[in-house]
N, C-alpha and C positions, 0 to 999 in steps of 0.2 A: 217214726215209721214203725219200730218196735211195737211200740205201747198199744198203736191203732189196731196194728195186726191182733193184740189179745184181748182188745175187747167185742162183748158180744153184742153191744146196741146198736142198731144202724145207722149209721151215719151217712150224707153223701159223702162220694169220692171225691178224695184230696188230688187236684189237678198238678200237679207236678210242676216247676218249671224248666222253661227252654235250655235254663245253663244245665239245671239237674241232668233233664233227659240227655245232654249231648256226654258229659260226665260219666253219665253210666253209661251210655254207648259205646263212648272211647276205653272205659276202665274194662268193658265185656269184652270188647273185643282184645285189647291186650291180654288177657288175661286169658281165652283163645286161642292164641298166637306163641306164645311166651308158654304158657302152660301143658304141661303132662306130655304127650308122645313126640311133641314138636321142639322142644327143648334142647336135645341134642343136637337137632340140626341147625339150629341157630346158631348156637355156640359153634360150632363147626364153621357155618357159613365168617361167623364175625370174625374165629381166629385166619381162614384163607383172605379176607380184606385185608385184614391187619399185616399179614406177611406183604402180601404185594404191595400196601402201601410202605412199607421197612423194607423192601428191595428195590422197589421200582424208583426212574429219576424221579424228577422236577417234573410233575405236569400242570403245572402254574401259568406256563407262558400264554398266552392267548396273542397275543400282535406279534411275537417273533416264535422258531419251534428251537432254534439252536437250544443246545443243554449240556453239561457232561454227562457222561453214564452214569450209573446208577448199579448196585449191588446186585441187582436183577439182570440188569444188561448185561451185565460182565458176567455173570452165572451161566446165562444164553451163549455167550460164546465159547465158555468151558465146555458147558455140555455139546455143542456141535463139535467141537475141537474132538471129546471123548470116542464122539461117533466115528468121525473119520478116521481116526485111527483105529480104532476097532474094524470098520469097514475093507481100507484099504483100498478104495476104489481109483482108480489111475485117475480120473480126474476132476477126483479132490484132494488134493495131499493136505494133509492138515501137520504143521510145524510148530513149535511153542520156544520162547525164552526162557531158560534155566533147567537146572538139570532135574527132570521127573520123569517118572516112570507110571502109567495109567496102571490103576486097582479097579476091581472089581466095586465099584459104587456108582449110583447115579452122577446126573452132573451135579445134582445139588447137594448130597455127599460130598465129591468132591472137590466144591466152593468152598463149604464147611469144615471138612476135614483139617482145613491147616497148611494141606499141602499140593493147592493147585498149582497148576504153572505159574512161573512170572508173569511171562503174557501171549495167551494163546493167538495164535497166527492161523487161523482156519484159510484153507481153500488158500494154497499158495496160486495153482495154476491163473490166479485171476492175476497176479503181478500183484509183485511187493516191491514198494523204493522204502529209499531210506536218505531222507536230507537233510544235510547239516555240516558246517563246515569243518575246517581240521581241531581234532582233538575232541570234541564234541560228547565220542564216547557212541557215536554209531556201529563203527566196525568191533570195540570191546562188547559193548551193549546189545547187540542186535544182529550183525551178518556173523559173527563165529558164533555165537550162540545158536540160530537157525540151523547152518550148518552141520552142528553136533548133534540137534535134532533128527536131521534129516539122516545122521549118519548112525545113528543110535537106530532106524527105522529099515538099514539098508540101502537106501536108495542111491542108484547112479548119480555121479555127479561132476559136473564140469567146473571148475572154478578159473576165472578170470583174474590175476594178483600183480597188480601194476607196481607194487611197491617190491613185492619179493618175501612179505615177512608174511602175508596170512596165511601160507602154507605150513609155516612153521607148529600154529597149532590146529589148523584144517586138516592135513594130509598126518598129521601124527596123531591126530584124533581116529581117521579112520584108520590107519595099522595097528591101534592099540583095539580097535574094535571088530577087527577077522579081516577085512578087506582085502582080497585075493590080488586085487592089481591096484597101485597108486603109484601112477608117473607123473614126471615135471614134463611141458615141455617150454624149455628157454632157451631158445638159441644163443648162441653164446655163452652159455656156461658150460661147465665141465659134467653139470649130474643132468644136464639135456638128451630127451630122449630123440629121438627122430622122428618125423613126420612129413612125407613127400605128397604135399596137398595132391600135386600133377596126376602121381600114379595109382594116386590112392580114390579122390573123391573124381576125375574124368575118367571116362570110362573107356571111352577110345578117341578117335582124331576127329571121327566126326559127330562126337558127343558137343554141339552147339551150343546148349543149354545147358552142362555144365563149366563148359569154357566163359561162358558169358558172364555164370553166376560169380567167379572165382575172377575174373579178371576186373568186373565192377568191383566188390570190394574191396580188391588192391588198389585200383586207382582212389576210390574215396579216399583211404587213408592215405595217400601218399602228401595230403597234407591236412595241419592241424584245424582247421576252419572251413567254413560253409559257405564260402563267399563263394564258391563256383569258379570254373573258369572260362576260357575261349569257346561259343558254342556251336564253334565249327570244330579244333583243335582236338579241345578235349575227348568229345566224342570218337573222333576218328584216332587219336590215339589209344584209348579202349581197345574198339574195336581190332586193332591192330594186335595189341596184346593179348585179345584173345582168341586170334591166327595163332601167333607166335606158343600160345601154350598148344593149343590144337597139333600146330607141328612138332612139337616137343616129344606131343605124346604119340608121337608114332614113330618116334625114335629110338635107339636103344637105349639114351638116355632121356627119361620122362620127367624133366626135374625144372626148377627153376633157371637152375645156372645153365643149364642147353638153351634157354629163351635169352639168356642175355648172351651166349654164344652166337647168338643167330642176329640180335640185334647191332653187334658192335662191329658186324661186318663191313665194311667201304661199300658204300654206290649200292646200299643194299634195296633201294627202291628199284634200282635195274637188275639187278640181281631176279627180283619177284615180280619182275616185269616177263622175265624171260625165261621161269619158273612157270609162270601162268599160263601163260605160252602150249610149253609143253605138257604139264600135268601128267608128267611122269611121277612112276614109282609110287607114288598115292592116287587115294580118290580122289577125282575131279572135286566134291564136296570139298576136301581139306582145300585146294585151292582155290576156288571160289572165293574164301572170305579175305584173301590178298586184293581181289577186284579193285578197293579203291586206291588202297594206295600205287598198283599198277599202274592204274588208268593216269594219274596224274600223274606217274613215271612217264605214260607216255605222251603227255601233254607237255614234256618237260619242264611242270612246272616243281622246278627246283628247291625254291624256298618253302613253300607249302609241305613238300614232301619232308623235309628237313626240321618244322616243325612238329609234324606228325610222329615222326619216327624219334626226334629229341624228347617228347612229353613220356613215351615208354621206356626210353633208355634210363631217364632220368626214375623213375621208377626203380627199376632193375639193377641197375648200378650196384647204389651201396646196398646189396644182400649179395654183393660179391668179394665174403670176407671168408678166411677159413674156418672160423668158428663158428660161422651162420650156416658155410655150405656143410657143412659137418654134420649138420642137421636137419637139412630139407634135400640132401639128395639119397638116392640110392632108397632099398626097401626099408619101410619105415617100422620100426622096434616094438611098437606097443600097436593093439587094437583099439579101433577107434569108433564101433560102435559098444558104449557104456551101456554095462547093463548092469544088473545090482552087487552090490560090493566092490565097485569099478570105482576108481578116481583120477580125473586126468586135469591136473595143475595146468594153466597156461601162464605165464609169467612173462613181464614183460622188463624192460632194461630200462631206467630212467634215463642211463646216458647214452643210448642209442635207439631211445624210442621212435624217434624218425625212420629209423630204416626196418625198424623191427615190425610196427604197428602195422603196416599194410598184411604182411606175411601170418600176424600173429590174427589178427582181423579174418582172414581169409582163410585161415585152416579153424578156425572157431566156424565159422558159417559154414563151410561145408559141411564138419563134424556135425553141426545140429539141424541142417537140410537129412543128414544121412540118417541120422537116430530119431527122425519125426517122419520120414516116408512113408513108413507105416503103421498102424497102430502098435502100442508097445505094452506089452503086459505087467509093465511096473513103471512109479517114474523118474523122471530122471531130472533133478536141479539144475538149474545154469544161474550163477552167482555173478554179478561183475560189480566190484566195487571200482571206483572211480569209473566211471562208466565213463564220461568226456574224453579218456583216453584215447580211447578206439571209435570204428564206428563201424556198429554190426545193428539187425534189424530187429533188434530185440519188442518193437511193438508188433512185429510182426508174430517173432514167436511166441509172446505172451498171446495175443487174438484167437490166432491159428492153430498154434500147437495144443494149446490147453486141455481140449478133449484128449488129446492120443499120449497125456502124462508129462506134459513140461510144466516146469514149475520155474517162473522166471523171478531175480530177485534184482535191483538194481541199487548201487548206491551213487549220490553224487553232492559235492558241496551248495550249490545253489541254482538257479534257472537259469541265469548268463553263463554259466559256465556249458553248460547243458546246450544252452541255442546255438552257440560258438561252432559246438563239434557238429550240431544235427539243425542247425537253422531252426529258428523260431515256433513253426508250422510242425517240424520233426519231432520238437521238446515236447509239442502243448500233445500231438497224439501219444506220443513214450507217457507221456504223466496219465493220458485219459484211460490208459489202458491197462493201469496198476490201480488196481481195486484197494488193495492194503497199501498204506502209510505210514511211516513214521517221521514226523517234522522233529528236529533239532534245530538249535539255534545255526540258523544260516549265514550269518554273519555277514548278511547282504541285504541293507533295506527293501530294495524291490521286491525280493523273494518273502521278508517278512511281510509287507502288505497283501501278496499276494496270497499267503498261508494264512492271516486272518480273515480275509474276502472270504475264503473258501470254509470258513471253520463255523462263519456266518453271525448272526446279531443275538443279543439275549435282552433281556427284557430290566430293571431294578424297579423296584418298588419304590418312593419316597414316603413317608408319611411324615407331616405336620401340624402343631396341634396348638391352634392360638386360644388365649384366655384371657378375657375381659372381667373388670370389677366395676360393681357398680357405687363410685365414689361420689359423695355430696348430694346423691338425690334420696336419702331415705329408705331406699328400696336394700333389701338383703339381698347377701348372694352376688352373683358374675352371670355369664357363660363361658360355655367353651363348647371350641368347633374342632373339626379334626377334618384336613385334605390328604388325600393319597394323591401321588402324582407317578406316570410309568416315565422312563426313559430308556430307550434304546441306546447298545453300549456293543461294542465286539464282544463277543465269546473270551476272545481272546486279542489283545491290542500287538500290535508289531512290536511296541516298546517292549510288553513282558516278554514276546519271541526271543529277542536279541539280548536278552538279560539273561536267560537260559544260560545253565553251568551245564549242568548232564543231564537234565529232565528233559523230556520230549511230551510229543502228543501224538498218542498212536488211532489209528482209524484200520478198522475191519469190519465188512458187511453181516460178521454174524453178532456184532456188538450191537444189542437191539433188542428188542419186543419182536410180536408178531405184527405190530403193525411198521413198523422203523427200522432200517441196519445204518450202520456205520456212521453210531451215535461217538464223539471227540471222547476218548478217555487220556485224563491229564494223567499222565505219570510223573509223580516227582516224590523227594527229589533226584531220584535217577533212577533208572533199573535194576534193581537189586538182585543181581545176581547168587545162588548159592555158595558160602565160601567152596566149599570141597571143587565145584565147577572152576572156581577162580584160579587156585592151587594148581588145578589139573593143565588146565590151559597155559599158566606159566612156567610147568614143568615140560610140558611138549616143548614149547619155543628151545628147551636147551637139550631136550632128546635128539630132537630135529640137528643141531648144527652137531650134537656131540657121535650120534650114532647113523643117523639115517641119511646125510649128504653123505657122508664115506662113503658108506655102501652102493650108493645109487652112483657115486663119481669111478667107482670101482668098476660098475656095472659096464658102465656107459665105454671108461676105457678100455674093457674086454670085446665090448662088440665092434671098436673102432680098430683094435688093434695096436692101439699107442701105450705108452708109460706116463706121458705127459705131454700137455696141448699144445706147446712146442714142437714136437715132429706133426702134427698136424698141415702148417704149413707147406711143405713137400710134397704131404699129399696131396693134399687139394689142389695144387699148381699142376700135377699134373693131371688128374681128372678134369682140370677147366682147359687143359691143351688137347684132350683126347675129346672132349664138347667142342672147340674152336676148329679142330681137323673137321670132324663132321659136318660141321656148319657150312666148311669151304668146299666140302662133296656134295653138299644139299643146293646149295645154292651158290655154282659158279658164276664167275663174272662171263659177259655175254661177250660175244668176239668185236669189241667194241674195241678200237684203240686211242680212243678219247678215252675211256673210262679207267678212272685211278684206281690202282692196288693199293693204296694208302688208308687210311684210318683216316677218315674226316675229321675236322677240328673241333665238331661237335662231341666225340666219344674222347676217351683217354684210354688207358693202357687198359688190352683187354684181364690180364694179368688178376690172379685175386687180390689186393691190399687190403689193408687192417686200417680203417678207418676212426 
């Protein structure tokens, strides 16, 4: 082409061909594109691919989408995590695993840096569980960790502690952190604060609706399963009980032990037969809701009523010990709407979780009916590990409260254990309504099938590659062929669940792209906590029994007036005789001479015992 270009004789034109012309085509135009002003932005363009493909998951799958996260993903959730707490908006709480402190960098700074969170927890208010059986390394791993977040952050906080020990580095976490108020309350121990549900959360005798609320949850707890009962019985003894508090609270004793003064009374169906009657000295409303058990006073039907009024006593009863009433009667020590730098322990007794659970059930729900009424300008945690223990509506307050700053966290060993306390139907909405995850080994097949169902399918490649020779015919050479083959496989199989030491698999909606959230991030082999975090945590547990139960058992003794829970007995016998005179001016016997002054064979000694 050269040559032709320099000479000067005429020749016809050299027609070119087809490959030539496409050749130069493509070579012009590259060269176009690639060349002079447009260069940088290429180079720009290729290095932004290149990152996203070095962060981003697996996007390979095509027949299944399951995947684990991906460096990208988990960046998205740091940075959402950054926001929220920068923001601060009541309802988003954003919480994280391990001990860090947010700097002034982006989130992708932040990824980078070295020193992100363990594992950020965005957006509590949507509910967080955490399951996996004992030992596991949930409540080490993940509920005191959250916790110390939340508390490193200010925020009120309720904590639910069935065992007795999370307080040990929960509530010494917050004293070591400014917290202006941190009570127990545990009935039955000596560092127990007080808490008189009656006078505190009803408002008066013919507050309906909060008598109703407070006497439903005592009855659920009154026992450890979901199997329901009599659906005549049951109801109507409810309801009865929550007369019984209605009348309580217009007494001058507004407590529990005046409802079990009032129930232990002889012939007490006639007694409210003839109460009803007259509808003295209260409003007509407070007597009213005696109507049914009257009526079938006066139907004389005996046995029925006797039912009725046994399913509430039976209730009431054992919370009639000194060391219980010690702490649900009379004006109650702490305040009980939490607001920031607040912590109010609830603790409950392994060896008298029976009698405890209904009372401790019951002052939790009030407390977070009372601190969700209205909107709340910060928010405020409610923590329950072993959730099966109790039964409070905590799918309620994860749905409901979330906008107005609840932040709900729940832990529990497996799904059976779960349906037992809250029936089947209970469990599956408690799980639908906690957006945040952490599966640990469950140590219960059912529940590991049911966490791999949910975790979903992944996809594997096979590839194989046959080779042929061509033997005895002459011919050189072989071939060879190569097949891929896909198979569909769990994300994650039940078998690797249940083989879990301390690794888990956590789920959060902000783990994700903009198209995706609450893509599986496998943590293993466990959650690595900061030593220093570690250290700290294990030094509260022995601050806690060395410095801080004195003090609060010192406390408690001051406001009750004793030296020791020993004289406690005396008093309370007579405070339950000064409830039992009144019961017999509330509700005298009718001028009946049939009707016995005796204690029916259904009650026992009204008297407090120590059970």
């Amino acid at each position: 082409m050269k040559i032709l270009a320099q000479t000067t004789q005429p020749t016809q034109p050299t027609q070119p061909s087809p490959s030539n012309n496409i050749a130069g085509d493509i070579g012009s135009a590259f060269g176009n594109v690639f060349g002079g002003e447009n260069l940088p932005l290429i180079l720009t363009m290729g290095g932004i691919l290149l990152v996203m493909q070095l962060l981003g998951g697996d996007k390979k799958q095509k027949l299944t989408t399951a995947h684990w996260a991906g460096r990208g993903e988990k960046a998205s959730a740091i940075g959402k995590l950054c926001s929220e707490i920068k923001k601060r908006k009541v309802s988003e709480i954003g919480l994280y695993c391990g001990d860090w402190k947010l700097r002034k960098r982006s989130s992708i700074g932040t990824f980078f840096s070295g020193n992100p969170p363990t594992i950020p927890v965005c957006t509590i208010n949507r509910g967080v569980m955490v399951v996996g059986g004992a030992g596991c390394g949930k409540t080490f791993g993940v509920l005191n960790p959250l916790a110390s977040a939340a508390i490193a952050q200010n925020l009120g906080f309720l904590l639910y502690d069935y065992k007795g020990e999370q307080k040990w580095v929960v509530a010494t976490e917050a004293l070591q952190n400014g917290y202006k108020n941190v009570r127990v309350f545990a009935p039955g121990k000596p560092y127990s604060c007080c808490i008189n549900p009656i006078k505190d959360f009803i408002r008066s005798a013919t507050d309906n609706f909060g008598a109703k609320q407070l006497a439903e949850v005592l009855y659920q707890n009154g026992s450890k399963d979901n199997s329901g009962g009599d659906p005549f019985f049951e109801p109507a003894s409810q309801q009865l009980l929550q007369a019984l508090i209605q009348l309580a609270r217009a007494t001058e004793y507004p407590d529990l032990a005046m409802c079990y003064a009032l129930i232990q009374l002889s012939d007490l169906e006639k007694r409210l037969l003839e109460a009803t009657r007259k509808r003295e000295k209260y409003s007509p409303f407070l007597w009213y809701q005696f109507n049914q058990i009257a009526s079938l006073a006066k139907e004389d039907a005996g046995k029925t009523t006797g039912g009725i009024i046994a399913g509430a006593y039976n209730l009431l009863q054992p919370l009639v010990q000194p060391q219980l009433m010690a702490c649900t009667i009379g004006d109650s020590s702490i305040q009980t709407y939490i607001d920031d730098g607040m912590m109010l322990v609830v603790e409950n007794d392994i060896a008298r979780q029976d009698a405890l659970a209904p009372v401790l059930a019951g002052t939790i729900h009030m407390i977070v009916l009372q601190n969700f009424a209205k909107q709340r300008h910060s928010g405020l945690v409610l923590m329950f590990d072993e959730l099966p223990t109790i039964k409070v509506n905590v799918a309620q307050y994860a749905a409901e409260f979330r906008s107005k700053g609840c932040g709900t966290i729940i832990g529990f060993q497996n799904n059976k254990q779960l349906e037992q306390r809250y029936g089947k139907e209970g469990a599956t909405i408690i799980q639908a309504n906690m957006a945040t995850k952490f599966f640990f080994n469950p140590g219960h097949v059912e529940t590991a099938e049911e966490i791999s169902k949910y975790l979903g399918e992944s996809e594997i490649t096979y590839s194989t590659q046959n080779v042929s020779h061509n033997f005895g015919t002459g011919a050189a050479g072989g071939s060879r062929s190569k097949n891929q083959s896909i198979q569909i496989v769990p994300l994650m199989s039940k078998e690797v669940l249940l083989k879990f030491k301390r690794s888990c698999v956590f789920i959060n909606p902000a783990v994700g792209s903009s198209q995706e959230g609450s893509v599986p991030w496998h943590i293993k082999p466990e959650i690595k906590l900061p030593l220093q975090q570690v250290k700290r945590f294990q030094s509260n547990e022995k601050m806690w029994q060395e410095k801080i139960e004195p003090r609060l058992i010192a406390s408690e003794f001051k406001r009750l007036e004793i030296s020791s829970y020993d004289e406690l007995d005396e008093r309370m016998a007579e405070e339950m005789n000064k409830r039992i005179a009144l019961a017999e001016e509330l509700l005298p016997l009718p001028d009946d001479p049939k009707s016995s002054a005796t204690i029916s064979s259904r009650r026992s000694n009204p008297l407090p015992i120590d059970i």
